[in-house]
C-alpha positions as CSV (number, residue, x, y, z in Angstrom):
1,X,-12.5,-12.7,-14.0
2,X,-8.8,-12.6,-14.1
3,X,-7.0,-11.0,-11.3
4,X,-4.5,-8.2,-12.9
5,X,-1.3,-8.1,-11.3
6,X,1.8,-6.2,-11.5
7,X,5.3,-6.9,-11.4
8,X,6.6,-7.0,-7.8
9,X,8.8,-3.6,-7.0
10,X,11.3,-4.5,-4.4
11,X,8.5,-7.3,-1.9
12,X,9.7,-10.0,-3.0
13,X,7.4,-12.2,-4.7
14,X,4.6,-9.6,-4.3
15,X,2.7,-8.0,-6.6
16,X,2.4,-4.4,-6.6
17,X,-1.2,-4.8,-6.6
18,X,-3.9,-7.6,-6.6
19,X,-7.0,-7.1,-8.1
20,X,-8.2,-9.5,-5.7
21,X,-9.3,-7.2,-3.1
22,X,-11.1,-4.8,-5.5
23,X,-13.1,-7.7,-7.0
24,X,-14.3,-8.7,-3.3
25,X,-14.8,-5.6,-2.1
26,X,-17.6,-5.2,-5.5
27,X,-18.6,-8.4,-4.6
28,X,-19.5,-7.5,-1.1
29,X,-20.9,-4.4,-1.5
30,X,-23.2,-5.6,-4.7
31,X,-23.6,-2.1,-5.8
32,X,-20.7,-1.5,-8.9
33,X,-21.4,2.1,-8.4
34,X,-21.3,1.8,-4.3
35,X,-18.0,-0.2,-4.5
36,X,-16.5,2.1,-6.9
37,X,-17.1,5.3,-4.7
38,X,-15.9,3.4,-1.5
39,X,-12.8,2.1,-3.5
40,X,-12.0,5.7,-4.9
41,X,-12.4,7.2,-1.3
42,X,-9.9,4.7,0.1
43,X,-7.4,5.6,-3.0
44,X,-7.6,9.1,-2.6
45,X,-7.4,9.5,0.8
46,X,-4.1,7.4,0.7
47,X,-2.7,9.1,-2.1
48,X,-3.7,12.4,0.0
49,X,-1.5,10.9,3.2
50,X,1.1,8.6,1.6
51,X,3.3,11.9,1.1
52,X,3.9,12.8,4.2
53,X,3.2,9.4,6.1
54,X,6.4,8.5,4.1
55,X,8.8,11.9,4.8
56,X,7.4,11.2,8.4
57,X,8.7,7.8,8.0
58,X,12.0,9.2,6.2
59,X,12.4,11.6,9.8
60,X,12.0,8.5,12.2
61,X,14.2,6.4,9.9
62,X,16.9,9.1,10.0
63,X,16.8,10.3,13.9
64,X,16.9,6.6,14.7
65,X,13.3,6.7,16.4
66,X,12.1,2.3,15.8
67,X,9.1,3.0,18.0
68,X,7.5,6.0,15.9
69,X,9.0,3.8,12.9
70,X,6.9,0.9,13.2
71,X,3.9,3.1,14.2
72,X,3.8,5.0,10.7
73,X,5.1,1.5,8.6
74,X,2.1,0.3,10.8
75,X,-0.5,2.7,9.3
76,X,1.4,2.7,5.9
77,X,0.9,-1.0,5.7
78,X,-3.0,-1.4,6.9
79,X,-3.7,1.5,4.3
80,X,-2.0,-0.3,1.8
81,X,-3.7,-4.0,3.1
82,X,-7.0,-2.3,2.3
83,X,-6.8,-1.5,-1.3
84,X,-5.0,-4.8,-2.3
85,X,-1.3,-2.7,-2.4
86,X,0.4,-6.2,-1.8
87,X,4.3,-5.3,-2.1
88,X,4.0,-2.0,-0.2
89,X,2.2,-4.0,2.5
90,X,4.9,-6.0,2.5
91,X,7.0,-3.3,2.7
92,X,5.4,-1.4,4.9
93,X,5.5,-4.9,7.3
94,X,9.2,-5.7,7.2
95,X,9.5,-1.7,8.0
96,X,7.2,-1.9,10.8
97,X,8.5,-5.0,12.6
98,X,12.3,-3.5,12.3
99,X,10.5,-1.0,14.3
100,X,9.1,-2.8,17.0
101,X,11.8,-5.6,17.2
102,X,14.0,-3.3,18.7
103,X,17.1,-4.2,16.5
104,X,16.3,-2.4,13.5
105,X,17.8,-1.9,10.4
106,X,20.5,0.0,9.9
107,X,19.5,3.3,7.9
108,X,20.8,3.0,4.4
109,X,18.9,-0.6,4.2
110,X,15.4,1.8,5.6
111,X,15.5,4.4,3.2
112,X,16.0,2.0,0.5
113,X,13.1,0.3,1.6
114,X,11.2,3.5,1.8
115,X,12.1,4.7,-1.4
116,X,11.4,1.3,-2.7
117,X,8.2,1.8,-0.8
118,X,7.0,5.0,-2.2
119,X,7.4,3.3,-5.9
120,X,5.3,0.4,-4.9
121,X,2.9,2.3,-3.6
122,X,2.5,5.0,-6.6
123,X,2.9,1.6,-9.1
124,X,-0.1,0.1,-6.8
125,X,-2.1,3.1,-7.0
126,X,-2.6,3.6,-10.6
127,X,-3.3,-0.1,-10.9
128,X,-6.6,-0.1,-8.6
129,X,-7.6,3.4,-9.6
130,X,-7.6,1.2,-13.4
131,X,-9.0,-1.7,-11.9
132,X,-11.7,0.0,-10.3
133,X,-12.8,1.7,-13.2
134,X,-13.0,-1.1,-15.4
135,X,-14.8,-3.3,-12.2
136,X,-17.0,0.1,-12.0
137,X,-18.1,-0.5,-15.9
138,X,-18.3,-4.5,-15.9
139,X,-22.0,-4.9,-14.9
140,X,-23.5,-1.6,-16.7
């Protein structure tokens, strides 16, 4: 089967999601309707936090706060890691390690990365929530 990709938003060369990981994750569960309850847990529950995991994010970027920065673009990005959300992990990455390098970026450059962030990661979600529904049907 094809992986479906997206257009990168703002990662580079990343996609805003690879179907990749849904594909394994049916693959290693063996169950279509197993992996597509597992798969639509993970999605809502980050479409539940992403909200305010990001305006948390936005508060750190603004009071100049690198260490609670890379914390939250640390959570943002395994979330994102889990469901195949490539460019926002990417995102979330380059976030987190201005963070924890201790030099980080200087604000306008964050919160265009956050924004950019939040559209990768809407983009990314509507891709696997499609993905996993058509994965969900393949074998019925």
């Amino acid at each position: 089967m094809d992986a479906a990709e997206l257009p990168s938003d703002g990662a580079g060369d990343r996609p805003a999601f690879a179907a990749e990981m849904l594909e394994d994750t049916f693959e290693l569960l063996g169950s279509d309707d197993e992996a597509q309850e597992y798969i639509e847990v993970l999605l809502d529950r980050i479409e539940r936090d992403a909200p305010a995991l990001l305006a948390d994010l936005r508060v750190a970027i603004e009071h100049d706060a690198p260490e609670e920065m890379a914390h939250i673009a640390h959570g943002l990005k395994t979330r994102c890691a889990s469901i195949g959300l490539a460019a926002a992990r990417e995102l979330a990455a380059q976030l987190e390690h201005a963070g924890r390098s201790g030099d980080p970026i200087a604000a306008p450059s964050a919160l265009a990365m956050l924004a950019a962030l939040d559209r990768t990661i809407t983009t990314g979600l509507a891709a696997a929530r499609s993905a996993c529904a058509r994965l969900g049907r393949s074998d019925a």
